[in-house]
N, C-alpha and C positions, 0 to 999 in steps of 0.2 A: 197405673196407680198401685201403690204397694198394696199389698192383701194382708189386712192388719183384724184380727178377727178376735173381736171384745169377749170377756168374761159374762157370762149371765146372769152374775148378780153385783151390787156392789160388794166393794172389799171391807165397807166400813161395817156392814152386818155382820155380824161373826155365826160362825159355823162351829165355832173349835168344838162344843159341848158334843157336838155328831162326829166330831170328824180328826182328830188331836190322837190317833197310833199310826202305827208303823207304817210305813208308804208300801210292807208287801204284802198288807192287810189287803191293799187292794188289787183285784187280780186285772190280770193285762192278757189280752187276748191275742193269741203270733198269727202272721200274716199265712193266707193260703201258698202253700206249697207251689212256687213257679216252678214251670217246667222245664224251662231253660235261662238263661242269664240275656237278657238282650247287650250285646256289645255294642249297639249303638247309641243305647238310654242313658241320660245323662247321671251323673254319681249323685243322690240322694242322703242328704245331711240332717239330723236332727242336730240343732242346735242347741243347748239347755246353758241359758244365760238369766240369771232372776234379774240384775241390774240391765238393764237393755234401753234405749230410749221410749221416753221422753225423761228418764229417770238423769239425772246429772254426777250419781257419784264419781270418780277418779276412774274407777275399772271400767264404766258402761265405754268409752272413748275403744277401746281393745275390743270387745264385744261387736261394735259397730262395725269395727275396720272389719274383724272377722270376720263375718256374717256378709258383706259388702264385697270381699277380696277373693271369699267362695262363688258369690253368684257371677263377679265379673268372668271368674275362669269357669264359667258353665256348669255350676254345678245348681243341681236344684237344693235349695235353703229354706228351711224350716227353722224359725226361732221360738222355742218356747220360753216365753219370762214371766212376770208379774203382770197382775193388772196393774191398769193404767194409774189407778184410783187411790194402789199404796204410794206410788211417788207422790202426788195431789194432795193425799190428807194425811197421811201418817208421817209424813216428812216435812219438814218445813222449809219449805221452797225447794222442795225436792224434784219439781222438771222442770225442762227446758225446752220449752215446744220447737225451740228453731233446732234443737239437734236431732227431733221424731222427722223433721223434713227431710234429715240427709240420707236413710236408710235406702239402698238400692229396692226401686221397685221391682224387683224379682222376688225380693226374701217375703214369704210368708211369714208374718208375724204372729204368734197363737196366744192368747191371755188367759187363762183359764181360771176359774175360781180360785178366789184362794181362801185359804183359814187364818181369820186375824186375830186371834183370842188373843194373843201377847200382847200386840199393838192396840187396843181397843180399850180408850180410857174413859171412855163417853159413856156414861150407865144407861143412858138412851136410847143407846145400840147397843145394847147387852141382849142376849137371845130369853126368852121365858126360862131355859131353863137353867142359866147361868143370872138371872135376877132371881131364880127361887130357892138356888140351892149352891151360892156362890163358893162356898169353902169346896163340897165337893165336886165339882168342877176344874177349881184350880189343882185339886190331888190328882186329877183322872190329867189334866195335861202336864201336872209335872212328873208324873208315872210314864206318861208315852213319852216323854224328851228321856226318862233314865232307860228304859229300854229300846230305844232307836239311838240319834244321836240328839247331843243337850245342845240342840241348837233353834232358834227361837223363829227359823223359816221351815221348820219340819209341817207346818202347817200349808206351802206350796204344793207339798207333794202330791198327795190324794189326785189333788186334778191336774196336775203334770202327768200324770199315769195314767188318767183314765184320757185326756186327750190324745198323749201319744199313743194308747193304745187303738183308739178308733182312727188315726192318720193311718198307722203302721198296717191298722189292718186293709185299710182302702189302697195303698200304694207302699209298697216294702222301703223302708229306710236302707242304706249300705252301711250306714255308719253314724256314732252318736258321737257328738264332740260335748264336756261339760267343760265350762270354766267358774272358778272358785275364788273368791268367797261369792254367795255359803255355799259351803261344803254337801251339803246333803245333796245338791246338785249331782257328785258325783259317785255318791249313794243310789241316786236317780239312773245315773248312768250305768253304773254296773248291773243294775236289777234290767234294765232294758236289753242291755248286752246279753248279757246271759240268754233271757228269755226269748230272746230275737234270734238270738246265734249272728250276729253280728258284730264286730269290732265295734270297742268303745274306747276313745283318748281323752285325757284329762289336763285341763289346764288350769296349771296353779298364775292366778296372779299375783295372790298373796300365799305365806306360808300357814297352814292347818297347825302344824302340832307343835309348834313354838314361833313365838313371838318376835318377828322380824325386825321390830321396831328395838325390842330389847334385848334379843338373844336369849330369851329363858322361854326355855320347854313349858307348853300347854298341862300336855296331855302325853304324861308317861307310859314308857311299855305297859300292857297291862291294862289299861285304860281301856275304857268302850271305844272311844274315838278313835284310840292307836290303831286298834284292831279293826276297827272299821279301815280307816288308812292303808290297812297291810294289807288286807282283803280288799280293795280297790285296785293298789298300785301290782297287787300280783296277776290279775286278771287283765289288767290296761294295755292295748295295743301299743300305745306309746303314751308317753308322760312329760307336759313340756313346763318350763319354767323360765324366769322373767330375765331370770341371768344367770352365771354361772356358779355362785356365790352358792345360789338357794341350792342347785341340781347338785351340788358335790356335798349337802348337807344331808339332804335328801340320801345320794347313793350312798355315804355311808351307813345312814340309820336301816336303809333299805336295800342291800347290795344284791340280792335276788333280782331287783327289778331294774339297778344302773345301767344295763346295756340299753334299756329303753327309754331313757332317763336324756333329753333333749330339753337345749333353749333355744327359744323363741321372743328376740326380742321385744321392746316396747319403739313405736316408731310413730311419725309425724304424716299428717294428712294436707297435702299440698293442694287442696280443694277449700281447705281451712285457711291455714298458713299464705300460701301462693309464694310466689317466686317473688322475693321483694326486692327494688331498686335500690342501687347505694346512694344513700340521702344522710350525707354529713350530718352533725347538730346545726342548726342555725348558729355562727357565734355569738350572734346578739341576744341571747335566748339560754336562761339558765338550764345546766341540765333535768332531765327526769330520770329516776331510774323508777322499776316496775316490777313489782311481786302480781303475777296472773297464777289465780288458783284456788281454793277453799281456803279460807284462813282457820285452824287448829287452834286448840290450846297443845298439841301435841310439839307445834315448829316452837324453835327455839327464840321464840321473838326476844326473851330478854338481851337477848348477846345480840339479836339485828338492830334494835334500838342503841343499846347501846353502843355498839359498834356505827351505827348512823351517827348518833352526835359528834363521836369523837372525828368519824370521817370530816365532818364538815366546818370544825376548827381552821381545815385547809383552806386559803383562799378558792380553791377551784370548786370546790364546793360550800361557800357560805351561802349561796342563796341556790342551792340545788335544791330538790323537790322527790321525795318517794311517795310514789302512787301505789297503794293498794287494790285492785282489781280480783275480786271473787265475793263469793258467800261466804259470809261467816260463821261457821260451823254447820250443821245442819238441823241445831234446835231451838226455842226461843232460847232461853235463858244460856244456852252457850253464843249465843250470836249478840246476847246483851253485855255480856260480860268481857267478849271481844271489843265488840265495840266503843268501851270503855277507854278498854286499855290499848286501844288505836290512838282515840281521843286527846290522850294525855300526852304524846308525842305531838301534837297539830304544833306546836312552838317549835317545835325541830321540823317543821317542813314535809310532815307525813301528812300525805290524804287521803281519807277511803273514797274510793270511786264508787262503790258498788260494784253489783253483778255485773254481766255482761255476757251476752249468747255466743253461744260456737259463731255464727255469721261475724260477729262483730269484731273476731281476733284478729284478722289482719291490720283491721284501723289500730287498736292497742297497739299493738308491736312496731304498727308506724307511728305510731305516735310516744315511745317511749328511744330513749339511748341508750338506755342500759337495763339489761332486766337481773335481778336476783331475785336467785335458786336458793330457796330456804326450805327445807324440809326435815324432819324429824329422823335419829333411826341409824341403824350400823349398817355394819358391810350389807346386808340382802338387800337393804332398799334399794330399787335405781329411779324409780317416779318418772310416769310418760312425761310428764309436760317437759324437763330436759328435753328430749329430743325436737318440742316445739319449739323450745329457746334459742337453739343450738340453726333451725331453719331461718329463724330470723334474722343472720348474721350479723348478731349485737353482741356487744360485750356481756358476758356474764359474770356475776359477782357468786360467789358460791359462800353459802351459811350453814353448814353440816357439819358432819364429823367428816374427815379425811378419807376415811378407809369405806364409806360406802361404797355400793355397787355403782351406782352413777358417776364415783370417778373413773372408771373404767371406761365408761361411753365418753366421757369430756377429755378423754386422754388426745391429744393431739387435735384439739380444736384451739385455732391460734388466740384466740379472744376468752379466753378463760382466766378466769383471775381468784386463785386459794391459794388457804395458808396450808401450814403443818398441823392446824390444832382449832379447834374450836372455842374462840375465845374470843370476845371485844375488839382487841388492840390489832389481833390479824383482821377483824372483819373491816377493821375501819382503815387498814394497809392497802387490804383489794378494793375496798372503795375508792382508795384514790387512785391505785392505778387503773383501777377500770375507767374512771374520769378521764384518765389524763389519755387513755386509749380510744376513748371518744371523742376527742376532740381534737385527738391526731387522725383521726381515720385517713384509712387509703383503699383503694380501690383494690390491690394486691392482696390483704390480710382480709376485707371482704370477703374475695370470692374464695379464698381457701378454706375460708370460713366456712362457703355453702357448701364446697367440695366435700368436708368433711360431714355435711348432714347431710348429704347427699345418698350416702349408703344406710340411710336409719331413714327412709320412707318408708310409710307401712306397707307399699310391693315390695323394698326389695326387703325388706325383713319377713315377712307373709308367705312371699312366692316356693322358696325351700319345701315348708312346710306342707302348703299345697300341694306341692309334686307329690312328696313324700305319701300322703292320704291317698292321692289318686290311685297312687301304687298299692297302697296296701288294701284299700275296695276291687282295684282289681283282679289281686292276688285271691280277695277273700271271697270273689263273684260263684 
């Protein structure tokens, strides 16, 4: 049974009025002085992941594999995340209990208090002395975001620190891996690093100091952030990122740190997915095609709708069907607003399904002919679920811009169907050849199909990486 070891208090009480400065406010105790290095003890990892299961965002799936692909190669795993309580309440349908099932029972799981003064809109749960003296309260936490960094999980830290410190002292860590967003995370990690005198790597999922989605800079030189950033990635054993795109963005802004400057791609979990049979469309049987994912106001639904109707003008598609599969956003009033403007397509053959558990993905994807990839965002994005898409060896319709990072991974996969440009009239082009490739299927373009998602499992994208840590624990023993 995994070792999954609860927070003390709830997360919905807030703490912030105590506890809202700096994370090195709190001090951290280093482990006693070993006498010798045991070469037979296994490599020992702190993990520092805030999104981790039963949490559902996009990054927790990375997180998992992580943590999951450390314990299979023997190493001992420790994950420190949130409590359970902020995905629960503070989120709105923010877990997924079927995906807290899948974590390798080896990984110790640690939830430590957290500070939710941000998140805490319930006057109910407001502390005495943020009901007695509300203004200054909120000066005193928006004081500790301008002197650490302005980010609204600096409240994780305190007992991210004072936990790791009591692990570290009971059994010496080798090495801190953080992955990011948020960021303070790896704020978390260089303070442990240092004080530990152990190697710490960081991984970016997303980008920190400018906007992957839109290419404009956050957080210019100069900035607290920058400088926290520069002061991380100069200290980081290694530094990995989600593709190549970001890492050469990266080494230039940072060229001190590009020799260590690694990607580490995003990859598909065949415990999820599974090895699926070739199973033609029934011809009697209108097609589906399938968007599985969070639905955004960020994806670019006006151009997939409309590129839907016009697809379906075609005889091959007048009575085809797109199924919508995921949550819709992650708050009410974003998830009403969605839902909406799903609604108003149901005449064009669009239908939301609802959510739907990590267990349950393989029936989706058998039960769908075609899936499109819609996602928001320039070249740095690449988005895991591609590499789910891409395992299922179905025809993919692609609704982005061109010059993404994820056309880079769908390059030579035979069932891929984009235009040059982001617009209606191409979406609704690859719609029907995606059709018309579904309904020729063959058994040949199939399996070349898995062939090519074959090297995007999360071993063999993960495994490198491993080696690589083991080496540098060893090195650092």
């Amino acid at each position: 049974m995994r070792r999954d070891v609860e927070s003390t208090g709830p997360a919905g009480v807030s703490t912030a009025d105590q506890s809202t400065g700096s994370a090195g406010a709190d001090r951290v105790a280093t482990a006693p002085q070993e006498k010798a290095a045991d070469p037979v003890r296994r490599p020992r990892v702190l993990y520092l992941a805030f999104f981790f299961p039963p949490s559902r965002g996009s990054g927790v799936f990375r997180a998992r594999a992580t943590a999951n692909h450390f314990a299979e190669s023997d190493w001992d795993v420790t994950v420190i995340t949130a409590p359970r309580e902020f995905f629960s309440y503070y989120l709105e349908d923010g877990s997924d209990e079927t995906l807290e099932a899948t974590v390798d029972s080896r990984v110790r799981v640690e939830r430590p208090p957290m500070n939710t003064y941000h998140w805490e809109t319930d006057v109910r749960r407001f502390s005495r002395l943020r009901k007695a003296v509300p203004v200054l309260t909120d000066r005193f936490y928006r004081r500790m975001q301008s002197v650490f960094l302005p980010e609204h999980y600096i409240g994780w830290i305190p007992g991210l620190l004072r936990r790791a410190a009591k692990l570290h002292a009971r059994r010496r860590f080798d090495l801190v891996v953080a992955t990011g967003n948020p960021f303070v995370s790896f704020a978390a990690a260089w303070f442990l690093g240092r004080t530990w005198r152990v190697p710490y790597v960081v991984d970016y999922r997303d980008a920190w100091t400018f906007n992957q989605f839109t290419e404009q800079v956050r957080f210019g030189p100069g900035t607290r952030t920058a400088k926290w950033e520069s002061r991380i990635l100069r200290g980081a054993a290694e530094i990995v990122y989600v593709n190549d795109g970001m890492r050469q963005w990266y080494a230039e802004r940072y060229p001190f740190a590009a020799e260590r400057m690694t990607v580490v791609p995003n990859g598909w979990e065949p415990e999820f997915v599974g090895r699926p049979e070739f199973r033609p469309p029934a011809p009697d049987r209108p097609l589906r095609f399938g968007y599985l994912g969070t639905v955004t106001p960020y994806l670019p639904l006006d151009v997939l709708f409309e590129g839907w109707r016009r697809a379906r003008t075609d005889p091959m598609l007048a009575d085809a069907e797109l199924h919508i599969h995921g949550h819709l956003g992650f708050f009410a009033q974003t998830a009403e607003e969605l839902h909406e403007q799903l609604a108003a397509h149901e005449d064009a053959g669009v239908r939301y399904r609802g959510a739907f558990g990590k267990a349950d993905v393989a029936r989706v994807y058998g039960e769908t002919d075609v899936l499109v990839f819609c996602v928001p965002g320039a070249k740095y994005v690449t988005s895991g679920k591609i590499f789910e898409y891409m395992a299922a060896g179905k025809p993919i319709v692609s609704v982005h811009r061109p010059d993404i990072a994820a056309a880079e991974v769908l390059a030579g996969y035979p069932l891929w169907f984009a235009g040059d440009r982001l617009d209606s009239d191409v979406v609704a082009e690859s719609f029907v050849a995606a059709a018309k490739a579904a309904r020729e299927s063959d058994r040949a373009r199939y399996d070349a199909a898995l062939v090519h998602a074959e090297q995007y499992t999360r071993d063999a994208t993960l495994r490198p990486w491993e080696t690589r840590m083991r080496a540098l624990v060893e090195e650092s023993r």
